[in-house]
C-alpha positions in Angstrom: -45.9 -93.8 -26.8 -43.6 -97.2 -26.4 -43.2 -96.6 -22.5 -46.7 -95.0 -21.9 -48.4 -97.8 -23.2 -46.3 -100.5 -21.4 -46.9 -98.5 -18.5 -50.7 -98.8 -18.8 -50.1 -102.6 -19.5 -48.1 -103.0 -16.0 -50.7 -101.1 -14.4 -53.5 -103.7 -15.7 -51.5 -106.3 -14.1 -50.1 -104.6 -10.6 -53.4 -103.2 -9.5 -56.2 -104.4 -11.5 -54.6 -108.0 -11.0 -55.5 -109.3 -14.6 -53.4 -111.8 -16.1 -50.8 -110.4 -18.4 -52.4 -111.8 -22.4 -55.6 -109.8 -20.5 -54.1 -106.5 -20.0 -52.5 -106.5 -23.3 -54.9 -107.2 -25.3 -57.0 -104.3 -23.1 -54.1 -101.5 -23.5 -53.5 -102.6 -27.3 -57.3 -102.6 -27.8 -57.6 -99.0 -27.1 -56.2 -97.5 -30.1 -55.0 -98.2 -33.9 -51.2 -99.3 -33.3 -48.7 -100.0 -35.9 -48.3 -103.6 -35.8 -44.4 -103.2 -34.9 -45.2 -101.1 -31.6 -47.9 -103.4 -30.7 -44.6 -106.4 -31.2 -42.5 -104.1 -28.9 -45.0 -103.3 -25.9 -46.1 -107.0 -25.7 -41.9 -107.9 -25.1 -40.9 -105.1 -22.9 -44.2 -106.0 -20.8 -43.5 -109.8 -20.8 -39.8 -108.8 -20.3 -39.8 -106.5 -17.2 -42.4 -109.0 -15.6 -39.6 -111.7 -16.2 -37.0 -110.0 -14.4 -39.1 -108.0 -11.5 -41.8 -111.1 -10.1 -38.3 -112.4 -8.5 -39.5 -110.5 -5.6 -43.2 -111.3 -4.7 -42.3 -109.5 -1.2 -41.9 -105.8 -3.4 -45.9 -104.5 -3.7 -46.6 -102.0 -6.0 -47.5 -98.4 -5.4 -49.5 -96.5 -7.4 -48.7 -93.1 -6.2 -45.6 -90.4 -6.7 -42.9 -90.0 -4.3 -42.5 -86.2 -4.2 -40.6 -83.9 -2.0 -41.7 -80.5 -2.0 -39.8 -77.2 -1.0 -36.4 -78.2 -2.1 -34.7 -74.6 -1.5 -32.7 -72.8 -4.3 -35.9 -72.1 -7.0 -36.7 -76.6 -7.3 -40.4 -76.5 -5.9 -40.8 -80.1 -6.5 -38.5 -83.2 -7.2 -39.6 -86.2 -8.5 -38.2 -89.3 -10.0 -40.4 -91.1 -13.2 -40.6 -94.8 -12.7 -42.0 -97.8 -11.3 -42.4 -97.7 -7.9 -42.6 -100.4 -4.9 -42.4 -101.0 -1.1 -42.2 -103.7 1.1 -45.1 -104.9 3.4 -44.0 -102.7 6.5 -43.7 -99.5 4.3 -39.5 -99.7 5.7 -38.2 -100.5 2.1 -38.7 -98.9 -1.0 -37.5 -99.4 -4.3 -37.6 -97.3 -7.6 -37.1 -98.8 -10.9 -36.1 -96.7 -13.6 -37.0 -97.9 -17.2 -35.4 -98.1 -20.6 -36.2 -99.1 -23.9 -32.6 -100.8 -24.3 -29.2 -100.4 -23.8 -28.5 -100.4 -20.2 -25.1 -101.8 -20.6 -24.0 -99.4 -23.0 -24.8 -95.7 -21.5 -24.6 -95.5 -17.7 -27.2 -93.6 -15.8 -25.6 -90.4 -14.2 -24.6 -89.7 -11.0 -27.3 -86.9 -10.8 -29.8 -89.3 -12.1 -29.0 -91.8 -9.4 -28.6 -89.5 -6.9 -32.3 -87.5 -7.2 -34.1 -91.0 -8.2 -32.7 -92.3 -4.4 -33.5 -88.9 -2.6 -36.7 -89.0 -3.9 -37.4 -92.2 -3.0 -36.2 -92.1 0.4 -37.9 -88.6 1.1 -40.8 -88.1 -1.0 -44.1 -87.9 0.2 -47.2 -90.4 -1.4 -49.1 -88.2 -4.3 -51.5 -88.9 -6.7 -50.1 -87.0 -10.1 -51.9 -83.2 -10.6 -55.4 -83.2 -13.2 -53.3 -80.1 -14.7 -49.8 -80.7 -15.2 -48.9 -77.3 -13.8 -50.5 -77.8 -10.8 -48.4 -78.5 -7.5 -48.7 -82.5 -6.2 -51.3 -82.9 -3.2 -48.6 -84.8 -0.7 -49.7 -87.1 1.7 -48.5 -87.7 5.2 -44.9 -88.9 4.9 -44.0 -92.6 5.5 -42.3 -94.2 7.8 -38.7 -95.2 5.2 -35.2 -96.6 6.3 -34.0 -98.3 3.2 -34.2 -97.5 -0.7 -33.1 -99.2 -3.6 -32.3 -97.7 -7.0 -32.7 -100.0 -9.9 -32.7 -100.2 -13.5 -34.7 -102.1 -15.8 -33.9 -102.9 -20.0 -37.0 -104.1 -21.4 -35.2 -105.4 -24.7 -32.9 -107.7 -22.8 -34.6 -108.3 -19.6 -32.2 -106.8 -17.6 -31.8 -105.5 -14.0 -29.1 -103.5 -12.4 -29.0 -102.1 -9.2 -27.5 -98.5 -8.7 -28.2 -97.4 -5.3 -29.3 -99.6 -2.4 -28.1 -97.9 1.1 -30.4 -96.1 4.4 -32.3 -92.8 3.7 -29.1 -91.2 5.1 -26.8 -92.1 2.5 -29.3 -91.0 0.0 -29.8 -87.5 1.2 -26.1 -87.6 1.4 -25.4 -88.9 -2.3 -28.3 -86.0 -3.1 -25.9 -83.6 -1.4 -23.2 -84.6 -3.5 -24.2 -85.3 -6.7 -27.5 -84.5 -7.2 -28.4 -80.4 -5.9 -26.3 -78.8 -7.6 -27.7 -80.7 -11.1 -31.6 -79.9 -10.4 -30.7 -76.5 -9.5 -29.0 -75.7 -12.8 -32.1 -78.4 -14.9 -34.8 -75.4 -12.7 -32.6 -72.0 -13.7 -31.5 -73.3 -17.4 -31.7 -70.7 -20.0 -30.0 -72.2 -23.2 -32.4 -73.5 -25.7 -30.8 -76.0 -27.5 -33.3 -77.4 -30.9 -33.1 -80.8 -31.6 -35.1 -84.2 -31.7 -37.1 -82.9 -28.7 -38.5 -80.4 -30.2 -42.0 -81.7 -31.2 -42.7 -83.0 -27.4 -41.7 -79.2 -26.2 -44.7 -77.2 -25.5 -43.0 -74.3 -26.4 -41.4 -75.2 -29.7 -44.4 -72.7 -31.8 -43.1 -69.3 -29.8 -39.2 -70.9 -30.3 -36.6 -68.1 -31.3 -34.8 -71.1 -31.8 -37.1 -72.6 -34.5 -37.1 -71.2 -37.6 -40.5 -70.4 -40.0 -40.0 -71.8 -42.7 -43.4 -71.9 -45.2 -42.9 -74.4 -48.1 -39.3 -75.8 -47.1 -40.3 -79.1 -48.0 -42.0 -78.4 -51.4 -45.3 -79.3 -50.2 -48.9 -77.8 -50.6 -50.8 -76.9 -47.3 -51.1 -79.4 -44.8 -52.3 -76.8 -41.9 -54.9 -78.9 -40.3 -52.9 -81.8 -40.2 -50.5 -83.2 -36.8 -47.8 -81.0 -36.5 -44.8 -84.1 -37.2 -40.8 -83.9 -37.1 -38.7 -85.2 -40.1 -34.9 -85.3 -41.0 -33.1 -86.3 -44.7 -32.0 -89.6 -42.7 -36.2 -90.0 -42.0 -37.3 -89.5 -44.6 -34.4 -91.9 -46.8 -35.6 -94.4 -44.3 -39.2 -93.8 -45.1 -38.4 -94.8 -49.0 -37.0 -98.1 -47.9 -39.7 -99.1 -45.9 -42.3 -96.8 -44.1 -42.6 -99.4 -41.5 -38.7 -99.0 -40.9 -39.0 -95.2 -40.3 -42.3 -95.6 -38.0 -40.6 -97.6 -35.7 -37.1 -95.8 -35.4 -39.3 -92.5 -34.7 -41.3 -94.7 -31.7 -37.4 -95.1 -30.8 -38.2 -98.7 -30.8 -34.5 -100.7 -29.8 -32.2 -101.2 -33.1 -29.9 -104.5 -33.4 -26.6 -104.0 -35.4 -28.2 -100.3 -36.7 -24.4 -100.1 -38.6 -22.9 -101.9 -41.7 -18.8 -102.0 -42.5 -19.1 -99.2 -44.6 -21.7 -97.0 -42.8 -18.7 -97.4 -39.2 -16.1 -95.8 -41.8 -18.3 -92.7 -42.5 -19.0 -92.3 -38.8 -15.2 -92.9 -37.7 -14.1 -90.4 -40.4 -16.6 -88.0 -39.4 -15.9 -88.3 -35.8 -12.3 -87.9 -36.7 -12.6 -84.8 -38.7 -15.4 -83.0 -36.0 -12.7 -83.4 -33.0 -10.0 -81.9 -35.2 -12.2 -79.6 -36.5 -12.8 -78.9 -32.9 -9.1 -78.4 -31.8 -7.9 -76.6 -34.9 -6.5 -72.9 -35.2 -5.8 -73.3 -39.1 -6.6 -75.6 -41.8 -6.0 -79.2 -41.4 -2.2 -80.7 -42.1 -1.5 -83.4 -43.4 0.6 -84.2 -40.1 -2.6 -84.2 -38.3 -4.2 -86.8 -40.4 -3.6 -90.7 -38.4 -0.6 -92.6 -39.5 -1.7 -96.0 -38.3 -4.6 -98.1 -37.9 -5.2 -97.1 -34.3 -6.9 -93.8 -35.2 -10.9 -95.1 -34.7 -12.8 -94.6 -32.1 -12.8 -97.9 -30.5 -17.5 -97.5 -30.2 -17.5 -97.7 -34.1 -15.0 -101.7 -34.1 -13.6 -101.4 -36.9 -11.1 -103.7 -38.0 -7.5 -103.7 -39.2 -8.9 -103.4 -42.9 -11.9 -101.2 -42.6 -9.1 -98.7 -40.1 -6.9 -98.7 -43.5 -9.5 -98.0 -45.7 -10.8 -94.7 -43.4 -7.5 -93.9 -43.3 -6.5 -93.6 -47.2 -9.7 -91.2 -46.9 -8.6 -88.7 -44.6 -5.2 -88.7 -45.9 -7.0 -86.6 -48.9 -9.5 -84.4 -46.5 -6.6 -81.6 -46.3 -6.8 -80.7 -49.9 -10.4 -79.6 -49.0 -10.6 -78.9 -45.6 -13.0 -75.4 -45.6 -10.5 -74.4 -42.4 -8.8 -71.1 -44.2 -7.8 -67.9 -43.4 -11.3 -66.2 -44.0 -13.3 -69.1 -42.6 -15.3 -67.5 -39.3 -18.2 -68.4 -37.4 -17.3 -72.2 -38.1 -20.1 -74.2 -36.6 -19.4 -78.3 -36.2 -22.6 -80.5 -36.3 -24.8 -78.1 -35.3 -28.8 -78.9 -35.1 -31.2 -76.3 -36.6 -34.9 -76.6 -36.6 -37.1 -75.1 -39.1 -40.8 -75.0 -38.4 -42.4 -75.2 -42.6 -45.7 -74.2 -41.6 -47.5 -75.3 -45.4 -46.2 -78.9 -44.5 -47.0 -78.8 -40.8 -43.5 -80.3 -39.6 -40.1 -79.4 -37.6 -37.2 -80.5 -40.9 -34.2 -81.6 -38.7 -31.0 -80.5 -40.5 -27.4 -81.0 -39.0 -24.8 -80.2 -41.4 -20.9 -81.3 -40.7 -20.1 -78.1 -41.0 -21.7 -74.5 -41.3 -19.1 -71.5 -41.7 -19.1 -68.1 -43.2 -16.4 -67.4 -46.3 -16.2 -63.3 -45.8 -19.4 -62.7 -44.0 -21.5 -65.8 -46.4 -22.5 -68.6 -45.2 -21.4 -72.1 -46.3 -22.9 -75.2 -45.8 -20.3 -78.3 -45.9 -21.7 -81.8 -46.1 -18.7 -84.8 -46.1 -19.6 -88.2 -47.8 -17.5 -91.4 -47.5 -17.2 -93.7 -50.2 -14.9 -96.9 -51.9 -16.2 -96.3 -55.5 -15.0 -93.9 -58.0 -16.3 -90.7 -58.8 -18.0 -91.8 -62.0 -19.1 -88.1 -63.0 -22.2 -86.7 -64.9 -24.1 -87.1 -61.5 -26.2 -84.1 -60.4 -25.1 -83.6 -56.5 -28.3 -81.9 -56.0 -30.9 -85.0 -57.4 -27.8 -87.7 -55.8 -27.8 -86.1 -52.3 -31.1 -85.0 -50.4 -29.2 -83.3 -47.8 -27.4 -81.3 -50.4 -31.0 -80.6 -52.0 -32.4 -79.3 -48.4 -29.1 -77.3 -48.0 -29.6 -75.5 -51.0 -33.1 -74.7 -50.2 -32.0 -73.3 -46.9 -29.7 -71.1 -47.5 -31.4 -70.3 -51.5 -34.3 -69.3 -49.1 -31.5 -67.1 -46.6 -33.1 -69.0 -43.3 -29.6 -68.7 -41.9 -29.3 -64.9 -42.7 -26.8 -62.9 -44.5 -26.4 -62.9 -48.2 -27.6 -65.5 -50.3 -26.0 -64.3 -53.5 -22.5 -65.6 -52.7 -23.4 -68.3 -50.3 -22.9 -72.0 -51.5 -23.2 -75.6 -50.7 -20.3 -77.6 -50.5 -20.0 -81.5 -50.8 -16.9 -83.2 -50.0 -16.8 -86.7 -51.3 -13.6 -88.4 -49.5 -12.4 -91.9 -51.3 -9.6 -94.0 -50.6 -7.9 -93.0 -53.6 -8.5 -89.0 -53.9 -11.0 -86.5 -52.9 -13.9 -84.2 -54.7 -15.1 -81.3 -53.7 -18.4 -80.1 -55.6 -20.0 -76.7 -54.7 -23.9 -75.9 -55.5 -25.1 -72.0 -55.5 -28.1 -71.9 -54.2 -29.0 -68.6 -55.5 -29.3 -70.4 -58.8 -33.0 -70.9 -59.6 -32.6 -74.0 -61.8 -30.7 -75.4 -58.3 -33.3 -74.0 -56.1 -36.1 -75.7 -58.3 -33.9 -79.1 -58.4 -33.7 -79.4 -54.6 -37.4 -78.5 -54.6 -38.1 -81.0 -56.8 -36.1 -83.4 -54.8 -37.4 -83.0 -51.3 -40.9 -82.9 -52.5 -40.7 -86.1 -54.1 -39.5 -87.9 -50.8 -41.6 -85.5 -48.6 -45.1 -86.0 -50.1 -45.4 -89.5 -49.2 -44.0 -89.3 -46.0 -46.6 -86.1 -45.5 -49.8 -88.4 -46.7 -49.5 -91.3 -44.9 -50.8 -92.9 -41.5 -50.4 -96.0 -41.5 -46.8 -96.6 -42.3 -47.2 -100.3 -43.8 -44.4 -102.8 -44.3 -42.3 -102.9 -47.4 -41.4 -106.4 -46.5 -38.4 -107.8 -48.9 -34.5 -108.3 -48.8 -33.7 -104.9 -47.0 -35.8 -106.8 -44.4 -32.2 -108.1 -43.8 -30.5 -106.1 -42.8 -33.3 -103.3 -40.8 -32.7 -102.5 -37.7 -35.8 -102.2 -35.8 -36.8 -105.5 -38.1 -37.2 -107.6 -34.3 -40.0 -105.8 -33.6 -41.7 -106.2 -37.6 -44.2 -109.1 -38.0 -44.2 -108.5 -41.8 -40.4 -109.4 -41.6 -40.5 -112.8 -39.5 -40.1 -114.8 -42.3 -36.9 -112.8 -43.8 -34.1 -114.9 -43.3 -31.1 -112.7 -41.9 -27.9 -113.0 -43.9 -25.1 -114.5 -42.7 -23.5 -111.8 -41.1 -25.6 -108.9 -40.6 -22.8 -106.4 -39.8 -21.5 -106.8 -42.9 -24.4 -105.9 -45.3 -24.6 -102.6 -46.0 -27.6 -100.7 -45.4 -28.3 -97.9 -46.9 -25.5 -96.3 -44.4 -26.2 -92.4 -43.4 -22.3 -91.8 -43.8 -21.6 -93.9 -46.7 -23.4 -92.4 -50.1 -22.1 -93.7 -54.1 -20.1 -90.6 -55.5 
């Protein structure tokens, strides 16, 4: 929805020519918009106009570039964007878009290379009335150079990523680009995930488990199919307006606290061991210094130590054992509850089977002390969805002796607490719990602002009216915020 409607807004001022305040307040005017979204598509607009009016002597064009017949089962190829040419038709140039983060994830070579073959060969098309229909190609044009650009609407950026003759792209297209929409055209591996909900195909998904009543939650069967995680839906509690906006994708600013980058530098650790290992972990495999982290995750000499006395602990209760099998490391499963009308996201750290059961192992990070009495179940929603998963066998095999494991790593020791989810005082507990923060979530449409001090340290808070006049703290990193990774034990 983000780019669609800033999309609509560009088209207001490229072709109709109406001055930018006018075609905002025409796109924005169309529907109900979530104050926050409405914040975003008025930036990006004003933001790509910023950076792209440099070149008055680029016009717009309003139709697709498509080449049709590409040999080896790709029918049509086709790059999304915005697209211009210069006034003799010689030039063209494709701008790619992105909500954010240009500088941090580079564009891939196959990317580049189809968005400038496409440019530089595709014939002018208006876009099908039925998406499955073939493009009606025009007579081709008359092209000698393309550009390849991309565009950050956060930051206003613009980077160029191919600029050569039509030759060099047909010849970049050769290299790195064939081979890549041949294999996207004769892909068989369906892999569940975020996607899911924009996949047309996601209610006849092998992949997608039915699961009626997952959630806890009375019939919602004529209401929009939505998507949620444990992560979501702990968002949603904070603020609903904090989870609306992360869904839309909208750009985050400093989305990780001190304590949240140890959880993720641990877990990161322990996954690529996992990964590598034939046995169960050593303690020679743990880091000796504070140059284990991953450097994406800057942590410093203190916060290295701190993630460091933690894993020196994980091989006292590392699940890698002789009758571990079918280990499974971050996997994604999707499970379609059909009562509550919505795709629960689940990745667990781990998923293995102990003599043909399977066990679901969750790993928490934390600097307190286990203080005890705590019910693992009510503490930790994911452990409350993972006993309902496997107390409802959605994985398969025997649910008797399956059980949930939660590994709570401190800097001073380590815990690990096991939940049977064949238990039905568990199974109603987790029930219990994911109905409680489900049911909200479930209800609502409008996703209002919580407005208040975890205004301070949101992510998506740039983008918020109803947090402009939150003072930030002095150093937002530092404030922890409700961090995935980090949970009190």
């Amino acid at each position: 929805m983000p780019v669609r409607l800033f999309m609509d807004a560009l088209d207001a001022v490229e072709f109709d020519r109406r001055p930018v305040d006018e075609a905002l307040n025409s796109v924005l005017a169309k529907q109900p918009l979530h104050e926050g979204l409405a914040a975003f598509i008025k930036h990006a607009t004003r933001s790509y106009l910023s950076v792209c009016e440099a070149e008055p002597s680029m016009l717009p064009v309003a139709r697709w570039w498509v080449v049709q017949h590409v040999e080896q089962g790709v029918r049509e190829l086709w790059a999304w964007g915005r697209r211009y040419r210069s006034a003799d038709g010689a030039v063209r140039e494709l701008r790619l878009i992105r909500l954010a983060n240009m500088l941090e994830r580079q564009r891939s070579e196959a990317e580049v290379a189809v968005a400038a073959y496409t440019a530089a060969y595709g014939r002018p098309a208006p876009w099908p009335d039925e998406w499955e229909k073939k493009f009606l190609v025009r007579a081709r044009e008359e092209v000698s150079r393309v550009v390849v650009a991309d565009v950050d609407l956060t930051e206003g950026l613009r980077r160029v990523l191919f600029d050569g003759a039509i030759e060099d792209a047909a010849a970049l297209y050769e290299k790195d680009g064939r081979r890549a929409a041949i294999q996207v055209v004769h892909g068989q591996t369906r892999r569940p995930g975020g996607d899911c909900l924009k996949c047309r195909l996601v209610l006849a998904c092998d992949e997608v488990t039915r699961a009626p009543g997952l959630l806890g939650l009375r019939s919602y069967r004529r209401a929009k199919l939505r998507q949620v995680s444990i992560s979501d839906l702990r968002y949603y509690d904070n603020c609903p307006a904090q989870h609306h906006l992360q869904t839309l994708h909208l750009p985050k600013i400093n989305e990780y606290a001190t304590p949240a980058r140890i959880g993720q530098a641990v877990h990161r650790y322990l996954e690529t061991l996992h990964a590598e290992a034939s046995g169960p972990c050593q303690h020679a495999d743990m880091p000796a210094d504070t140059s284990w982290p991953d450097p994406q995750w800057e942590l410093d000499a203190d916060a290295a130590e701190v993630g460091m006395r933690m894993l020196t602990y994980h091989p006292s209760v590392c699940p890698l054992q002789e009758n571990t099998s079918d280990l499974r490391i971050e996997k994604t499963f999707v499970f379609h509850d059909t009562a509550a009308q919505a795709l629960v996201i689940a990745k667990p750290d781990l998923v293995y089977r102990d003599d043909g059961a399977w066990v679901w192992r969750e790993t928490k990070t934390t600097r307190r002390r286990q203080r005890g009495g705590e019910d693992v179940v009510t503490e930790f929603p994911q452990v409350a969805l993972a006993t309902a998963i496997l107390g409802r066998g959605l994985l398969g095999g025997p649910v008797d002796s399956s059980r949930v494991e939660l590994e709570i790593l401190r800097p001073g020791g380590a815990d690990l607490i096991m939940v049977d989810p064949s238990d039905p005082q568990e199974l109603d507990k987790a029930y219990a719990v994911l109905r409680k923060m489900a049911q909200p979530w479930r209800e609502d449409n409008t996703f209002a602002a919580a407005p208040g001090d975890n205004c301070r340290t949101c992510p998506v808070s740039r983008w918020c009216p109803s947090a402009a006049e939150t003072d930030p703290p002095p150093s937002f990193q530092e404030t922890a915020r409700g961090a995935d990774r980090e949970q009190p034990a």
